[in-house]
N, CA, C and O atoms as a CHARMM CRD file, in Angstrom:
* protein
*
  300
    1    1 UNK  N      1.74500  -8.97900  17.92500 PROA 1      0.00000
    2    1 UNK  CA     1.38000  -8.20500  16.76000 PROA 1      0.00000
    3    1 UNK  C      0.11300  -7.40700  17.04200 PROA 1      0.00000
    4    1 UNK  O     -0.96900  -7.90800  17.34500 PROA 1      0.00000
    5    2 UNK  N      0.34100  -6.26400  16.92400 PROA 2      0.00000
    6    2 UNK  CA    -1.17000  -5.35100  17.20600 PROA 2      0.00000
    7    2 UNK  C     -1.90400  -5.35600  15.14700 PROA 2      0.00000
    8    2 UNK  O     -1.46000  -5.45700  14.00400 PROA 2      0.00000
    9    3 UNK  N     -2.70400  -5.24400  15.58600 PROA 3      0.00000
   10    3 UNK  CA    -3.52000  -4.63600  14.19200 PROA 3      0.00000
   11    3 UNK  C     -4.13100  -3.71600  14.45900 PROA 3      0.00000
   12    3 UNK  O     -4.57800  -3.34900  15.54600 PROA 3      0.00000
   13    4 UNK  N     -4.21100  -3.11300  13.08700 PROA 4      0.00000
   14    4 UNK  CA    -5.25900  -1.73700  12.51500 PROA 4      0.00000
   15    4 UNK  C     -5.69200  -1.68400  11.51500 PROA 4      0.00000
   16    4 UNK  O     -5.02000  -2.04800  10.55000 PROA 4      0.00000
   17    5 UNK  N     -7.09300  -1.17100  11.34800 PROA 5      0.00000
   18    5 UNK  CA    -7.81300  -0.70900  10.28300 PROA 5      0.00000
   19    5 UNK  C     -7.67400   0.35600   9.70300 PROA 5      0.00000
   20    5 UNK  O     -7.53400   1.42900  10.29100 PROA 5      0.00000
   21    6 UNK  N     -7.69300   0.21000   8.43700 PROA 6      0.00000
   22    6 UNK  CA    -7.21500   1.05400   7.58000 PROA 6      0.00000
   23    6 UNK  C     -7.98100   0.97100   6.28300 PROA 6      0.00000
   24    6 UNK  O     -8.59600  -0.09200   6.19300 PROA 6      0.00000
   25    7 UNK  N     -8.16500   2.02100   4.94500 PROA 7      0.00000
   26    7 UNK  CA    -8.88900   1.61400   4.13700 PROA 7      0.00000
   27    7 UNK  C     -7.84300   1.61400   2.92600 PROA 7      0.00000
   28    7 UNK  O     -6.69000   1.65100   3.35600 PROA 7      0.00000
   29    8 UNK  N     -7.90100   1.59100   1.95600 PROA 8      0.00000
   30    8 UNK  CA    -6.77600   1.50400   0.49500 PROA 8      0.00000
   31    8 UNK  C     -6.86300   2.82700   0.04800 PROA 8      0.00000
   32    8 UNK  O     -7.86000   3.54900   0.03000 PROA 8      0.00000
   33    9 UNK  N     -5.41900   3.14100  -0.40700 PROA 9      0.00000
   34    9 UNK  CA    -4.65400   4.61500  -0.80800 PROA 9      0.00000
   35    9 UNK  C     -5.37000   4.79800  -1.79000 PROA 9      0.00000
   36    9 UNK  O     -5.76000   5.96100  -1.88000 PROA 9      0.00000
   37   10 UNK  N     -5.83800   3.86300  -2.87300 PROA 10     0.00000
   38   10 UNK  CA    -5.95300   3.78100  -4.42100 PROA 10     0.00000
   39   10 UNK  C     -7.56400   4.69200  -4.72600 PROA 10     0.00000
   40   10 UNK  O     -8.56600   4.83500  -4.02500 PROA 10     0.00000
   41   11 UNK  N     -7.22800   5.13000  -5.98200 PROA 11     0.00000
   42   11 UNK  CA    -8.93800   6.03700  -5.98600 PROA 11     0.00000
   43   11 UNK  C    -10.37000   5.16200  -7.01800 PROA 11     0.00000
   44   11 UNK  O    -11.18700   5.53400  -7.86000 PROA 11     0.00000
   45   12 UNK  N     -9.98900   3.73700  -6.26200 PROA 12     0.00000
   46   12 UNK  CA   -11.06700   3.10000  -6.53200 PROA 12     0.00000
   47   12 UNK  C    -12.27600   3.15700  -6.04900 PROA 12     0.00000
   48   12 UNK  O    -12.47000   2.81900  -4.88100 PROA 12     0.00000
   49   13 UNK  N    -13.20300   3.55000  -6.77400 PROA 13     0.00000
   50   13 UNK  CA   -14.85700   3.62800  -6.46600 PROA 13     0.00000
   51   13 UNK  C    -15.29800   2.81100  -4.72300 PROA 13     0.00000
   52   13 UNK  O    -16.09300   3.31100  -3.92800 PROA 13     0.00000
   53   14 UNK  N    -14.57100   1.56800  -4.51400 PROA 14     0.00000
   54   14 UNK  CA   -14.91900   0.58300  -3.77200 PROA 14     0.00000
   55   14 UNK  C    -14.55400   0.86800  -2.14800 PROA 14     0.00000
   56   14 UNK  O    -15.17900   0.46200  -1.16800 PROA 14     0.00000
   57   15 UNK  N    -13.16600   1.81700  -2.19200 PROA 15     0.00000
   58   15 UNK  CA   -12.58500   2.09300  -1.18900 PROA 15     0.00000
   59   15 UNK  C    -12.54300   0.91800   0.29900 PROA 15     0.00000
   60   15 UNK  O    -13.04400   0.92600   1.42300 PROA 15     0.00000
   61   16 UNK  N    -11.59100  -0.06300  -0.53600 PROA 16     0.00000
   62   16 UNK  CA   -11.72600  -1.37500  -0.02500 PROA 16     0.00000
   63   16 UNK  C    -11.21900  -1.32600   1.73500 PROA 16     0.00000
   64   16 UNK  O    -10.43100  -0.52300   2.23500 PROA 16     0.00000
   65   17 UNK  N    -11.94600  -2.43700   2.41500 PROA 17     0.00000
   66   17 UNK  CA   -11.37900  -1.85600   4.25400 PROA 17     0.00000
   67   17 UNK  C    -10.37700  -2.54900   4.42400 PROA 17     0.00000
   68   17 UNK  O    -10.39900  -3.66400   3.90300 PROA 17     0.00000
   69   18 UNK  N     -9.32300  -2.19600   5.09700 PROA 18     0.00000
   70   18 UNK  CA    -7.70600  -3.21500   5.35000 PROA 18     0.00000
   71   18 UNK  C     -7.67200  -3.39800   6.16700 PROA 18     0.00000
   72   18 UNK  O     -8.37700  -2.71600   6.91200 PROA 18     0.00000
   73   19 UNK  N     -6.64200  -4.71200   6.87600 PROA 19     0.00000
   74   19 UNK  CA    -7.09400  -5.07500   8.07100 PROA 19     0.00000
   75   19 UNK  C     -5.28800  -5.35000   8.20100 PROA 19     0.00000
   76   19 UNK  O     -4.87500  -6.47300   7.91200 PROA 19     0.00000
   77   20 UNK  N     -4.47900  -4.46900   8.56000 PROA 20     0.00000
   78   20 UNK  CA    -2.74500  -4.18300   8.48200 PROA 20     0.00000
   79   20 UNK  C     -2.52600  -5.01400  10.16600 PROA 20     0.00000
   80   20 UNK  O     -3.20700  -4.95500  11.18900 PROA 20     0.00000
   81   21 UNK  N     -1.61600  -5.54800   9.92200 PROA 21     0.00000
   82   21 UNK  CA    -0.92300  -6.16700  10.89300 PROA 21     0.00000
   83   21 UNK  C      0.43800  -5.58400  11.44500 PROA 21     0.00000
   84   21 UNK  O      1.38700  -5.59400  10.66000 PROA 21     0.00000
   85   22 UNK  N      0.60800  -5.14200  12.55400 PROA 22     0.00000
   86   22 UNK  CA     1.53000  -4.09400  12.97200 PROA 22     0.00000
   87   22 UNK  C      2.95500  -4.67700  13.93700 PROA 22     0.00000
   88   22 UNK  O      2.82500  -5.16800  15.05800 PROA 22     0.00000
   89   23 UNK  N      4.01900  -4.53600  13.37400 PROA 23     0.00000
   90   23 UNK  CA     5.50500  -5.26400  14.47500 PROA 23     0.00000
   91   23 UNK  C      5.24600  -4.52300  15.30200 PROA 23     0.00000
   92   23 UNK  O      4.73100  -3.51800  14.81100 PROA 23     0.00000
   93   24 UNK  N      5.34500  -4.47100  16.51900 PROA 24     0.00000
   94   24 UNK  CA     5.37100  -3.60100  17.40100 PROA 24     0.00000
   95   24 UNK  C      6.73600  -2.97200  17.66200 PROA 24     0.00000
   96   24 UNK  O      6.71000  -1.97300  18.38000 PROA 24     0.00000
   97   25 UNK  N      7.97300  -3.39200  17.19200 PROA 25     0.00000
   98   25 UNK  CA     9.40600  -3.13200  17.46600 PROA 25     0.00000
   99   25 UNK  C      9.31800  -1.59800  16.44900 PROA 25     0.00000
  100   25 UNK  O      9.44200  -0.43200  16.82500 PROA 25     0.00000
  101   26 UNK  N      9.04600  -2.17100  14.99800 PROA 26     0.00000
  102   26 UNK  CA     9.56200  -1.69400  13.56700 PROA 26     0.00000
  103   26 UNK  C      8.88900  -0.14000  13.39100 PROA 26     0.00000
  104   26 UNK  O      9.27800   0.93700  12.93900 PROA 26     0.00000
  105   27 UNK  N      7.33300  -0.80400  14.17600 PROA 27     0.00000
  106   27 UNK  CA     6.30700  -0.10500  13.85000 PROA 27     0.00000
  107   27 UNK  C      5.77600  -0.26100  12.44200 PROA 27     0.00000
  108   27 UNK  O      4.84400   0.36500  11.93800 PROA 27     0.00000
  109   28 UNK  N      6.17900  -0.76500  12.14700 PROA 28     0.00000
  110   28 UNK  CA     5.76100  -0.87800  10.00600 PROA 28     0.00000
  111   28 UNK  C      4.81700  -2.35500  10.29400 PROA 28     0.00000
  112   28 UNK  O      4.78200  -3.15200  11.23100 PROA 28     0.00000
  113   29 UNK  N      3.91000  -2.22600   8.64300 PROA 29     0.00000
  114   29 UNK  CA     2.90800  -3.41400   8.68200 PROA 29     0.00000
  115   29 UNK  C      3.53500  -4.26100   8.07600 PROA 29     0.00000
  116   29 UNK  O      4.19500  -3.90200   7.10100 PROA 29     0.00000
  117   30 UNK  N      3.51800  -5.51600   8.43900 PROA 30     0.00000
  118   30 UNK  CA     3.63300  -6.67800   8.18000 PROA 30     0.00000
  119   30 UNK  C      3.01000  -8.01100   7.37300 PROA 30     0.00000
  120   30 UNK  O      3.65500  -8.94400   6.89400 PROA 30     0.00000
  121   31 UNK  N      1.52200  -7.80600   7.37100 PROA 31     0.00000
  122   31 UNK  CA     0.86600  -8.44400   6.75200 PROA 31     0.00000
  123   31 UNK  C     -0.70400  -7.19700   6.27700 PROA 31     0.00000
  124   31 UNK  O     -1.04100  -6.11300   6.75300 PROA 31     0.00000
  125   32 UNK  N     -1.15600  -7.85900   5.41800 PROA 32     0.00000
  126   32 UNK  CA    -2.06000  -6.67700   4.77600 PROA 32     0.00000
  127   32 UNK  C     -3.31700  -7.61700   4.41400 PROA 32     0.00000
  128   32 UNK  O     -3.04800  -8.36000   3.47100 PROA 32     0.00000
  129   33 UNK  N     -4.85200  -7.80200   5.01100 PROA 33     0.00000
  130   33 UNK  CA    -5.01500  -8.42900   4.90600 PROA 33     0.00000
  131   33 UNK  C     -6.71900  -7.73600   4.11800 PROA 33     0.00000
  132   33 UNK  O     -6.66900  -6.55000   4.44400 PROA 33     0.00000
  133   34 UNK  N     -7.46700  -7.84700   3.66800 PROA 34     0.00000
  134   34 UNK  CA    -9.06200  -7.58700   3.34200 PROA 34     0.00000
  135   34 UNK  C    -10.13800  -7.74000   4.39200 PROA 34     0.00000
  136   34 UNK  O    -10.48200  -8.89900   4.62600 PROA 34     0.00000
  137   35 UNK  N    -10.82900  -6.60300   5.17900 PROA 35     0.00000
  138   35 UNK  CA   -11.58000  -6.81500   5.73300 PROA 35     0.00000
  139   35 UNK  C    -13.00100  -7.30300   5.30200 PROA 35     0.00000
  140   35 UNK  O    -13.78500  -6.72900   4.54600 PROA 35     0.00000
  141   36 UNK  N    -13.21100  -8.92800   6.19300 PROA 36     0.00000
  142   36 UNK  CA   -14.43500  -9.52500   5.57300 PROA 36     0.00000
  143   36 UNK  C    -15.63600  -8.93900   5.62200 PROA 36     0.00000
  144   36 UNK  O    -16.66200  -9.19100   4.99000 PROA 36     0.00000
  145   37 UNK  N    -15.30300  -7.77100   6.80200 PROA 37     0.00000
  146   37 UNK  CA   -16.86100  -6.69300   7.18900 PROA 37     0.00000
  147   37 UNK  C    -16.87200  -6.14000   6.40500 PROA 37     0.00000
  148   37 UNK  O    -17.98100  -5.61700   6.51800 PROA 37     0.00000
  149   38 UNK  N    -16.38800  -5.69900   5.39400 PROA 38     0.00000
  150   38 UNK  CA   -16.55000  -4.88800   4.36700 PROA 38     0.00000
  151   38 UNK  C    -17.56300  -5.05500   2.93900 PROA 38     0.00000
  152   38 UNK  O    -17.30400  -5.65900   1.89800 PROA 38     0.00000
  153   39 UNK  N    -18.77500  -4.29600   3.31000 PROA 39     0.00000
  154   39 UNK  CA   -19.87600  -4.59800   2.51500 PROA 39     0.00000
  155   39 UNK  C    -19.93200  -5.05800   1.24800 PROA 39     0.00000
  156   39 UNK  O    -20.66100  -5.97100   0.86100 PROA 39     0.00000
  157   40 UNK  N    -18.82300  -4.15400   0.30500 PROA 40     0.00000
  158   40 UNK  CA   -18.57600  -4.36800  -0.79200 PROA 40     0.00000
  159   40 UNK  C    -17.57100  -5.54800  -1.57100 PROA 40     0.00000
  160   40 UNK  O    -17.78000  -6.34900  -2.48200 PROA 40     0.00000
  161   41 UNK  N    -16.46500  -5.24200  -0.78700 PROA 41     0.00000
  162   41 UNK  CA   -15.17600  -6.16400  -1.69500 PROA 41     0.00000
  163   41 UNK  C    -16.04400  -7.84300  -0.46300 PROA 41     0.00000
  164   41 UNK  O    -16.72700  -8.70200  -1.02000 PROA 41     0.00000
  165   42 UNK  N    -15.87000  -7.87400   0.49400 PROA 42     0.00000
  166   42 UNK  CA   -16.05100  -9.01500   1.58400 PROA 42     0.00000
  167   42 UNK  C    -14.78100  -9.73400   1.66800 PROA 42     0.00000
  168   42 UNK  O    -14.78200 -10.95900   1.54800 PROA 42     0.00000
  169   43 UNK  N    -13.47300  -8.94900   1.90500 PROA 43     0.00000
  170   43 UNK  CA   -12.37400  -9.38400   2.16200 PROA 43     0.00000
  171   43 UNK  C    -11.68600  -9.43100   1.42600 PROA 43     0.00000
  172   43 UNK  O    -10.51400  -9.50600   1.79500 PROA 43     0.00000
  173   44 UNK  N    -12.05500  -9.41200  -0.47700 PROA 44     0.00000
  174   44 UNK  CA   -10.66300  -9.25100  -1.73300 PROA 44     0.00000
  175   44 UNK  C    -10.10100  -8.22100  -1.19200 PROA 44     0.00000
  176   44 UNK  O    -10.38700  -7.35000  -0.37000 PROA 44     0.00000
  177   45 UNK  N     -8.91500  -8.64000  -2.08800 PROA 45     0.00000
  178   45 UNK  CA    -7.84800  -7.69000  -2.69400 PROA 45     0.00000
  179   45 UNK  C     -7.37600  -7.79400  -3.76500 PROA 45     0.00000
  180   45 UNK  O     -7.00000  -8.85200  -4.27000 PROA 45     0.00000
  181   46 UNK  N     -7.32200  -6.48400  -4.36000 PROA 46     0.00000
  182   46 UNK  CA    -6.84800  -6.40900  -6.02200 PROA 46     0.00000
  183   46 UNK  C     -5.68700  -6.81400  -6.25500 PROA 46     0.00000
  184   46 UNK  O     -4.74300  -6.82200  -5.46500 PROA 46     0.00000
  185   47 UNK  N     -5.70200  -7.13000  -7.23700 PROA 47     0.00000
  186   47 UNK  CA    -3.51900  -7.47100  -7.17300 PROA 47     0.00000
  187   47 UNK  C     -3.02400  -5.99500  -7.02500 PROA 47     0.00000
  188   47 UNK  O     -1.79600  -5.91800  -7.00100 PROA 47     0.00000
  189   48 UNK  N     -3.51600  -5.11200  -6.94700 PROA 48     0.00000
  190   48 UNK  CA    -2.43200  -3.58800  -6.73500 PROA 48     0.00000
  191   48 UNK  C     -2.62900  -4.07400  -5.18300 PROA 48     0.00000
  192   48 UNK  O     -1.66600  -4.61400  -4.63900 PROA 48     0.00000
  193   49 UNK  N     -3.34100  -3.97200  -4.75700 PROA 49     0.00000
  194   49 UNK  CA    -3.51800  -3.85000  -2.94100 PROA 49     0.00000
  195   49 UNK  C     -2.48800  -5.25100  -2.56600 PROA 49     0.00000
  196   49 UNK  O     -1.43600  -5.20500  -1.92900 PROA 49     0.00000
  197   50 UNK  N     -2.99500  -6.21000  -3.03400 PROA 50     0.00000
  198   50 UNK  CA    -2.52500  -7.42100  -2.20400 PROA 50     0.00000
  199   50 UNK  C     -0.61700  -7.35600  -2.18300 PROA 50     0.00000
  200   50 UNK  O      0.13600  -7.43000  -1.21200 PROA 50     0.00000
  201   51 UNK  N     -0.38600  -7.24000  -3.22700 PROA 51     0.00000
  202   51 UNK  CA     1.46200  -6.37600  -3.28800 PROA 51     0.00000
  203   51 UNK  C      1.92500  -5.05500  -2.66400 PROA 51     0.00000
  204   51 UNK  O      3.13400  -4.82200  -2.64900 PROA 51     0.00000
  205   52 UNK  N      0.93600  -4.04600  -2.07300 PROA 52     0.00000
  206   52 UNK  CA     1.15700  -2.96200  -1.66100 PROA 52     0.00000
  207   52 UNK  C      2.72100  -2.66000  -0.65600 PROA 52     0.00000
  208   52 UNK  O      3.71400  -1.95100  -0.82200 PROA 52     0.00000
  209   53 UNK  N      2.33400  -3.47200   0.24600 PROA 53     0.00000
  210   53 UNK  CA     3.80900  -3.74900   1.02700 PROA 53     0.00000
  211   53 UNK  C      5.06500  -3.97400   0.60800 PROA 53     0.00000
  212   53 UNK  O      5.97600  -3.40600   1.20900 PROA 53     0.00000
  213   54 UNK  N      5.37100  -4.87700  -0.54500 PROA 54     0.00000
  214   54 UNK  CA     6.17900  -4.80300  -1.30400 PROA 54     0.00000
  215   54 UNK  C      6.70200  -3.09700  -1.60400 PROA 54     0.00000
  216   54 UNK  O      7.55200  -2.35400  -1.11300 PROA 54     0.00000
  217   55 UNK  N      5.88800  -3.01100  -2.46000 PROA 55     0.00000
  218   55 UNK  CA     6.29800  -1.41200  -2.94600 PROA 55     0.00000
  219   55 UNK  C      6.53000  -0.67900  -1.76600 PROA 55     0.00000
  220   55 UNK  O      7.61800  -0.10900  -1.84600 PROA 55     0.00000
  221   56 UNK  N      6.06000  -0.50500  -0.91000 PROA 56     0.00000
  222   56 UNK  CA     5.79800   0.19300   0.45400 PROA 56     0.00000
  223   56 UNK  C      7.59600   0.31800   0.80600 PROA 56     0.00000
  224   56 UNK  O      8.34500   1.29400   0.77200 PROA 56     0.00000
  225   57 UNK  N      7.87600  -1.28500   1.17700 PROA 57     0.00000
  226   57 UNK  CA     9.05300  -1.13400   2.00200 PROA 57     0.00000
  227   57 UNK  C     10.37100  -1.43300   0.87900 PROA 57     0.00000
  228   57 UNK  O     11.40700  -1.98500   1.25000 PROA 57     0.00000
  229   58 UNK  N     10.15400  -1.00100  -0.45400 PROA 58     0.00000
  230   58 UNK  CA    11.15000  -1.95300  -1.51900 PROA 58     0.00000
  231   58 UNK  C     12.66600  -0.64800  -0.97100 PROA 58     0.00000
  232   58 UNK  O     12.73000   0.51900  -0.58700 PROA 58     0.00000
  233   59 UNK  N     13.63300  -1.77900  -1.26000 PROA 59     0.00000
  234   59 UNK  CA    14.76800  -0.53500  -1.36500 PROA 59     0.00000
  235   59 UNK  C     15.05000  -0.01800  -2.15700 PROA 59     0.00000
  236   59 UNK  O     15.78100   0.97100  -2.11900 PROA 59     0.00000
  237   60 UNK  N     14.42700  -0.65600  -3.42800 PROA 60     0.00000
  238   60 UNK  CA    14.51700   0.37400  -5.08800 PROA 60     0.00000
  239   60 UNK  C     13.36900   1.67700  -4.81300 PROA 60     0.00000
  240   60 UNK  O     13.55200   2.48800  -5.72000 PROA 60     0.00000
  241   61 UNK  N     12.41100   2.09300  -4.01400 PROA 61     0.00000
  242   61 UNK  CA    11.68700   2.69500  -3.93400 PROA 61     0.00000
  243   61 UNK  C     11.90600   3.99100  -4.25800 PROA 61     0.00000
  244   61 UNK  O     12.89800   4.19300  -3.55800 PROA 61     0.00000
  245   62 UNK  N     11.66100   5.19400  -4.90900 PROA 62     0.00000
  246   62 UNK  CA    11.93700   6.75500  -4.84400 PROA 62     0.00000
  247   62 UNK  C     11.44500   7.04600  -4.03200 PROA 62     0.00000
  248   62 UNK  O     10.23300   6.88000  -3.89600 PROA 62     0.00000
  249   63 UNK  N     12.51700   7.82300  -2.81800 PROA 63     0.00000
  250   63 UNK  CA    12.14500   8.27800  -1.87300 PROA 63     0.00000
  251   63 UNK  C     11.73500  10.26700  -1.91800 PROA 63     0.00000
  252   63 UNK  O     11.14400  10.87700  -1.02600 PROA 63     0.00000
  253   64 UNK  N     12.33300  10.92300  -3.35800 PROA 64     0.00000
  254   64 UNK  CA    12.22900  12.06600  -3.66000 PROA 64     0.00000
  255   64 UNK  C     12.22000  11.65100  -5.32400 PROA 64     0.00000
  256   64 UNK  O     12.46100  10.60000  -5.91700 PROA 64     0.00000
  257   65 UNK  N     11.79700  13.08500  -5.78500 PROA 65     0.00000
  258   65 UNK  CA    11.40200  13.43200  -7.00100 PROA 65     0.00000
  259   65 UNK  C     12.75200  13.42100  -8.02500 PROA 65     0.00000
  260   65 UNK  O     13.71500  14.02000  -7.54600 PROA 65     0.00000
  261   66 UNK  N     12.93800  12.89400  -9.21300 PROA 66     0.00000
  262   66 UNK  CA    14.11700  12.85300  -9.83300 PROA 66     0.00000
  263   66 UNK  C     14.06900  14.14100 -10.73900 PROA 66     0.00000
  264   66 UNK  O     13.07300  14.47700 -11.37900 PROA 66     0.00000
  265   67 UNK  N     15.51800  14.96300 -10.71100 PROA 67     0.00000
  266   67 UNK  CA    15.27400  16.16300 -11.57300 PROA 67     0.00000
  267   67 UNK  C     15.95900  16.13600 -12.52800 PROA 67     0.00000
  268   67 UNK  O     17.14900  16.22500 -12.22500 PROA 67     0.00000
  269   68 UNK  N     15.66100  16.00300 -14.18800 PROA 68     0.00000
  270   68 UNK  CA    15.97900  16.17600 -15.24900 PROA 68     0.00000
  271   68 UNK  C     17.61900  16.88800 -15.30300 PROA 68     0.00000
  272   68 UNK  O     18.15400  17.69300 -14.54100 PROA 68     0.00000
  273   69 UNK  N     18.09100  16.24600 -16.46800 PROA 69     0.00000
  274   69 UNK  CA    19.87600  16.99300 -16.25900 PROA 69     0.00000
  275   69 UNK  C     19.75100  17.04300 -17.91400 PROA 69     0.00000
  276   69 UNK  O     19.82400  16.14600 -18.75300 PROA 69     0.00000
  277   70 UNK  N     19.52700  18.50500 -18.02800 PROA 70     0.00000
  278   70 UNK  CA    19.48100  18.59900 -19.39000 PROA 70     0.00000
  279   70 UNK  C     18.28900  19.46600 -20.27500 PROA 70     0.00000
  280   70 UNK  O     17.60000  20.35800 -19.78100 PROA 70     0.00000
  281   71 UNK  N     18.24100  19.19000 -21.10700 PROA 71     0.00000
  282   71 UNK  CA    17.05800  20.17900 -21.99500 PROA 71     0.00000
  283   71 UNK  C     16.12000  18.87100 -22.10300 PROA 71     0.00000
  284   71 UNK  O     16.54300  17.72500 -22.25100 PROA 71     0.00000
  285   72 UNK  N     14.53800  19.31900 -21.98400 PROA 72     0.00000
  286   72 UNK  CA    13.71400  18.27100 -22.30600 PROA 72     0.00000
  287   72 UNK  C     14.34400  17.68700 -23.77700 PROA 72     0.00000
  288   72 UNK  O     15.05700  18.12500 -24.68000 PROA 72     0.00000
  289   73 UNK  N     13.45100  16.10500 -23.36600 PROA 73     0.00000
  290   73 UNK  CA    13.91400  15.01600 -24.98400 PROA 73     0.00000
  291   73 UNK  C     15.36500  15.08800 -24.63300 PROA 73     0.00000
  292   73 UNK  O     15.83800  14.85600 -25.74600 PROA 73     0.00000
  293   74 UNK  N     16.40000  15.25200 -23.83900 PROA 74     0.00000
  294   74 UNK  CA    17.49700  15.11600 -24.71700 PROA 74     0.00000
  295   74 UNK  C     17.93600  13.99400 -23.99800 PROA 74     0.00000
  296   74 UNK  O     19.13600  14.26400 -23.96100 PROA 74     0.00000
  297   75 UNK  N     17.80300  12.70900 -23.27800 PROA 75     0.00000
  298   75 UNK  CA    17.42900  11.39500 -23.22100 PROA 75     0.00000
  299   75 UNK  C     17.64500  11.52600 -21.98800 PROA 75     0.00000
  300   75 UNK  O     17.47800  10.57200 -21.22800 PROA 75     0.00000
C-alpha cells in the first residue's frame, strides 16, 4: 500500500491534512485517515470527511448532471 497526503475537498476554515492510503493495482484510496501533524484538527475527522470514500466510490453516485423533462414545478 503506498500513501499520500492530501488535504479535505470541503470549504472548512480548518482545511484538515489527510493521510489516503493507496491500492496500488486500483489506484483508488482505500483507507482515509487524519493527519496527526496537523496543527489544527491533530488527526480528527468530521463525520463528512471520515465517510468521504463511501460517497467517493458509491455505485448510486451521479456521475453527470440530471436534466429536467418538463416545465419547471411540474414534478
Amino acid at each position: 500500500m503506498a500513501t499520500k497526503h492530501s488535504v479535505c475537498a470541503l470549504d472548512c476554515p480548518d482545511a484538515c491534512g489527510l493521510t489516503l492510503s493507496i491500492d496500488p493495482v486500483s489506484q483508488r484510496a482505500t483507507r482515509l485517515r487524519g493527519r496527526a501533524d496537523h496543527p489544527i484538527t491533530q488527526g480528527f475527522l468530521c463525520a463528512k470527511v471520515a465517510k468521504y470514500l463511501d460517497r467517493e466510490y458509491s455505485p448510486d453516485r451521479l456521475l453527470y448532471p440530471l436534466a429536467r423533462s418538463g416545465p419547471k414545478g411540474s414534478g
